[in-house]
C-alpha positions as CSV (number, residue, x, y, z in Angstrom):
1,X,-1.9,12.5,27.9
2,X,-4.9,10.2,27.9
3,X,-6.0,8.7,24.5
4,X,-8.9,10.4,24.7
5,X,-7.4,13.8,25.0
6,X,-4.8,12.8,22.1
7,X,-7.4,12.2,20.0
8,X,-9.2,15.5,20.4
9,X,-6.2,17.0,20.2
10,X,-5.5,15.5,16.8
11,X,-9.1,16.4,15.4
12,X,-8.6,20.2,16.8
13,X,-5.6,20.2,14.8
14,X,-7.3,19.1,11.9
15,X,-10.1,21.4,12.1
16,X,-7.6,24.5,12.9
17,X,-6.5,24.1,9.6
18,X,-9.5,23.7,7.8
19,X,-10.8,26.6,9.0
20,X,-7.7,28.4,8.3
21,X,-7.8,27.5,4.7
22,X,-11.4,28.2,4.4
23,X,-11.4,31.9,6.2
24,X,-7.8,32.4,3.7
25,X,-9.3,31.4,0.6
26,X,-12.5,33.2,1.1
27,X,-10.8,36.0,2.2
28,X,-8.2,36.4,-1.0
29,X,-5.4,35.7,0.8
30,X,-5.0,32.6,-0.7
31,X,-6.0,32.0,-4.5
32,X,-8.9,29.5,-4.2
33,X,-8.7,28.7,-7.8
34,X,-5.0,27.4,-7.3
35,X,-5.2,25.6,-4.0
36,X,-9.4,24.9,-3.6
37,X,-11.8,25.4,-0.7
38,X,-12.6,23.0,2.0
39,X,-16.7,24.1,1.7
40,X,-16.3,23.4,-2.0
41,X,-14.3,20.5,-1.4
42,X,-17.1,19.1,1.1
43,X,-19.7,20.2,-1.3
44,X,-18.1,17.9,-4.3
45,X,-18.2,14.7,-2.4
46,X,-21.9,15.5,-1.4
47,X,-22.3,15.4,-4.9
48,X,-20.5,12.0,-5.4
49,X,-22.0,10.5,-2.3
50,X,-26.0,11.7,-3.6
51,X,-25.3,10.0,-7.1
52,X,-23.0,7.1,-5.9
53,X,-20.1,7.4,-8.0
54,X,-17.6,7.8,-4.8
55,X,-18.5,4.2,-3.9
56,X,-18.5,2.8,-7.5
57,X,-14.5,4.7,-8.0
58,X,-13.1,3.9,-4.9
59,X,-14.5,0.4,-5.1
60,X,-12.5,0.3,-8.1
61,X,-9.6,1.9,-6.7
62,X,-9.5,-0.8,-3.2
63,X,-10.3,-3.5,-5.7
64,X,-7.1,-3.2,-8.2
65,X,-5.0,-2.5,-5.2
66,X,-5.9,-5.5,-3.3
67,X,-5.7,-7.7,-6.6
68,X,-2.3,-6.3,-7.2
69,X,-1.4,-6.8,-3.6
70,X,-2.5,-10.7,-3.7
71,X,-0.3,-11.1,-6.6
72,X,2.7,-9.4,-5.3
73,X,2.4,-11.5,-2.0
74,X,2.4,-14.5,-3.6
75,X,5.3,-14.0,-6.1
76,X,7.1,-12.1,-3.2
77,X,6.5,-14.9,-1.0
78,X,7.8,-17.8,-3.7
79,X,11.0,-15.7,-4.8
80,X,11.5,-14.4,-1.1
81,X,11.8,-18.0,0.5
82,X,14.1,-19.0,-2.3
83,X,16.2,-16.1,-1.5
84,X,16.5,-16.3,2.0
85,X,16.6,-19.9,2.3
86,X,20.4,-19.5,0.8
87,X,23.0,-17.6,2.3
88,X,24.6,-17.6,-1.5
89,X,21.0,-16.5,-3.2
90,X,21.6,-13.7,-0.7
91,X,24.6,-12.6,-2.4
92,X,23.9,-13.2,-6.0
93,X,20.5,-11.2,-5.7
94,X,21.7,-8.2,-3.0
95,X,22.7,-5.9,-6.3
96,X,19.9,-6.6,-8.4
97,X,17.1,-6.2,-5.5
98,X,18.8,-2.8,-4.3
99,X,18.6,-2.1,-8.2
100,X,14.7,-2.4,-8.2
101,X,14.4,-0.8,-5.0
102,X,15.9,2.6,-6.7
103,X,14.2,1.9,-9.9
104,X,11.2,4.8,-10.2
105,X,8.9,1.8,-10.5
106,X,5.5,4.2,-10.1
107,X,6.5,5.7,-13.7
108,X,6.6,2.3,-15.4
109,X,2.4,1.6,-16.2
110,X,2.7,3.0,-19.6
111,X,4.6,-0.1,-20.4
112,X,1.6,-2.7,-18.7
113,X,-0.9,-0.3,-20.9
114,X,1.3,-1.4,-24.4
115,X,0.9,-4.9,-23.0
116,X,-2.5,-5.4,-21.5
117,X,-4.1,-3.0,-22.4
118,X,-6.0,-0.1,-19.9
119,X,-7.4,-2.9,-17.8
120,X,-7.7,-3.6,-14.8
121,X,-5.6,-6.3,-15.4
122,X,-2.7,-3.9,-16.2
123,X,-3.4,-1.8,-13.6
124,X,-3.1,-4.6,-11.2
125,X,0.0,-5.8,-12.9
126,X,1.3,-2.2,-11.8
127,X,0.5,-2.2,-8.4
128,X,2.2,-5.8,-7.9
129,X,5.3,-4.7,-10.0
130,X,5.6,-1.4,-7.7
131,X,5.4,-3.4,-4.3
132,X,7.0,-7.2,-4.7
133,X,10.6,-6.4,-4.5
134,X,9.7,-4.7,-1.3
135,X,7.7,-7.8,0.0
136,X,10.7,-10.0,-1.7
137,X,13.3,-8.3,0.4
138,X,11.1,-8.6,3.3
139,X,10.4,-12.2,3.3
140,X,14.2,-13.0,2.5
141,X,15.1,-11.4,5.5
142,X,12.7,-13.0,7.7
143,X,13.3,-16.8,6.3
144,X,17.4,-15.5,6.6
145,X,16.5,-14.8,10.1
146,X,15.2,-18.3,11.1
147,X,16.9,-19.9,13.8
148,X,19.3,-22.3,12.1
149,X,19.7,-24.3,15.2
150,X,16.0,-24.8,15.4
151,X,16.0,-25.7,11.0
152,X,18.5,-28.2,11.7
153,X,17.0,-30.1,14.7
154,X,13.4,-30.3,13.3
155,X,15.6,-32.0,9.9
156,X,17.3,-34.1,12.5
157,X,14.0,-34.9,13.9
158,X,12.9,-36.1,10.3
159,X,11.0,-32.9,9.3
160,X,10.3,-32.7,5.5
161,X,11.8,-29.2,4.2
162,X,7.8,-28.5,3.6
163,X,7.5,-28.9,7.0
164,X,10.7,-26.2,8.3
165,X,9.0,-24.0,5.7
166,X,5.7,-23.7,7.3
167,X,6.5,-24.2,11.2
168,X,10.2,-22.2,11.1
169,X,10.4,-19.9,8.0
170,X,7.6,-19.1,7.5
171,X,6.2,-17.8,10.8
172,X,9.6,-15.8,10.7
173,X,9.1,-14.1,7.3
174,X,5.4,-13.8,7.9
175,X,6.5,-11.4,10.5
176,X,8.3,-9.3,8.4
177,X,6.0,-8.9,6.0
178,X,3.3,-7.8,8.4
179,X,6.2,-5.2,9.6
180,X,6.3,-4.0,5.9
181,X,3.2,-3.6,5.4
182,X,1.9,-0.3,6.0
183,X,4.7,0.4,3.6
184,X,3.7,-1.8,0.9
185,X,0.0,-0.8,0.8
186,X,0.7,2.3,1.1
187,X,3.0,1.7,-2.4
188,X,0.1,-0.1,-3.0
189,X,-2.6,2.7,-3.0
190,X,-0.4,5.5,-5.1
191,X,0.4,2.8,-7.7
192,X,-3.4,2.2,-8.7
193,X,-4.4,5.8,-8.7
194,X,-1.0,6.5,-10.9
195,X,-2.2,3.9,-13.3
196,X,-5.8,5.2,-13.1
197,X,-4.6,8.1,-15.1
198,X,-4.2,7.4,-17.9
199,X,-6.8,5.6,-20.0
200,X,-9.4,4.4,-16.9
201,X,-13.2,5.2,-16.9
202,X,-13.5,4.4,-12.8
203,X,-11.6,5.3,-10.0
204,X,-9.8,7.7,-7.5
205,X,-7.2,8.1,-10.2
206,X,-9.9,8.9,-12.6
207,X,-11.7,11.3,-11.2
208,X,-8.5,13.4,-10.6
209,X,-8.1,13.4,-14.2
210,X,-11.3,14.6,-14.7
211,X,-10.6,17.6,-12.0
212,X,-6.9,18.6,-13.9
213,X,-8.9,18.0,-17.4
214,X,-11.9,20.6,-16.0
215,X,-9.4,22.8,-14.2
216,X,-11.1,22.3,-11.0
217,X,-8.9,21.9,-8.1
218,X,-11.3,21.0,-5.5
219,X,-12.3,17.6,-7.0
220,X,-8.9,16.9,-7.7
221,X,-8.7,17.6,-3.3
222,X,-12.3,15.2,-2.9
223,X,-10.7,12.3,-5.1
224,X,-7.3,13.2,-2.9
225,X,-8.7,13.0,0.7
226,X,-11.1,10.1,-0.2
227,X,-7.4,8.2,-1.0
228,X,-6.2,8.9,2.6
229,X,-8.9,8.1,4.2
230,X,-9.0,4.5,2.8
231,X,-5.3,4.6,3.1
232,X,-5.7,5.7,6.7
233,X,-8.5,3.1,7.3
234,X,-5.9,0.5,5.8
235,X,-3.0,1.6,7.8
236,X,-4.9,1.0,11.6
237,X,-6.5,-2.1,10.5
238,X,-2.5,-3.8,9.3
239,X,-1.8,-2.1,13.2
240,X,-4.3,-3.6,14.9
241,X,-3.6,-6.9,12.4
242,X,0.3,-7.0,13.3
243,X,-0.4,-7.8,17.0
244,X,-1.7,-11.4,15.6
245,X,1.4,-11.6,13.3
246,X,3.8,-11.0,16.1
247,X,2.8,-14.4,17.6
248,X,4.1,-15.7,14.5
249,X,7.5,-13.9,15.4
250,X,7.3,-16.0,18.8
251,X,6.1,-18.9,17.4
252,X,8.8,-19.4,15.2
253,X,11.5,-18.5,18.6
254,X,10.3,-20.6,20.2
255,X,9.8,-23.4,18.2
């Protein structure tokens, strides 16, 4: 199947269902005040895009999940290296990270709130907190994964350990951590909007609040399917993105 024809199939698909739900909940057969209306639905974000407020809350929404991301990246990088770097570190931290990984880390804002307060700050403190053990394991395994026969000839060569860092390990973890990353932003995505409900006044988060609060399902649905469109937009840009950080992979095989 061409691309062509897989896309079309994929928006038929689409718009089969739509239709479906509309014709079922116009029709009774499905309770429209329980599971919404696509026409409703549509007409909602009309609303939001006439008086601008769906670019002010999910401006919000992208910004606290990119500030979290930058901050998870960053520690995740730093505590990654140090892991990897050591087959012993490996060890010693295994229990601990598989810990974290369990842990229901989406559930834990109300504790950044106490702290920081219902900021973005705290919010962004959230969405870090949910995704850097996952970009920690990531980068661990990809320094772990180095060559060690290339490590020890460029320090044989007189490379300073800066130097292996950026030319060996680092092209190697940067790898994996382009690998992981449709996970992590998707992580990344849910984690603001969980911690937009409780005490925001902006974003997607938000305005799903203000759809339970009203008992009005289809602007819970608008806030929903604006969420997975920028998730979805997201998601093909770190695709088209990872061909560039697979010659990092090679790079770093080469080297």
């Amino acid at each position: 199947m061409s691309r062509v024809w897989l896309v079309i199939s994929q928006v038929l698909f689409v718009v089969a269902i739509l239709v479906g739900w509309e014709l079922a909940a116009s029709t009774g057969v499905l309770n429209s005040f329980l599971v919404g209306q696509p026409s409703k639905i549509a007409q909602q974000l009309g609303l939001w895009i006439a008086d601008g407020s769906i670019w002010f809350n999910t401006g919000a929404t992208v910004f606290t999940t990119f500030l979290g991301y930058v901050a998870a990246l960053v520690v995740g990088v730093i505590i990654g290296s140090f892991i990897g770097s050591s087959a012993m570190m490996e060890k010693i931290a295994a229990p601990f990270l598989s810990f974290w990984q369990g842990f229901p880390r989406l559930v834990f804002y109300p504790f950044f709130a106490v702290m920081l307060g219902y900021s973005i700050a705290s919010r962004a403190v959230h969405v870090a907190f949910v995704i850097v053990f996952v970009i920690i394991v990531a980068t661990a395994t990809g320094v772990a994964s180095a060559d060690r026969d290339v490590r020890q000839h460029a320090r044989i060569l007189g490379a300073s350990p800066t130097r292996i860092f950026v030319d060996v390990d680092l092209p190697s973890a940067t790898a994996w951590i382009a690998a992981s990353a449709r996970v992590t932003f998707g992580l990344a995505i849910q984690a603001a909007i969980v911690a937009e409900f409780t005490g925001a006044q902006n974003g997607l988060g938000y305005l799903m609040v203000l759809g339970q609060n009203s008992f009005n399902v289809n602007v819970i649905w608008a806030a929903t399917s604006i969420a997975v469109f920028v998730a979805f937009a997201i998601d093909m840009l770190i695709v088209r993105s990872q061909r560039y950080f697979d010659r990092w992979a090679v790079r770093a095989d080469s080297a």
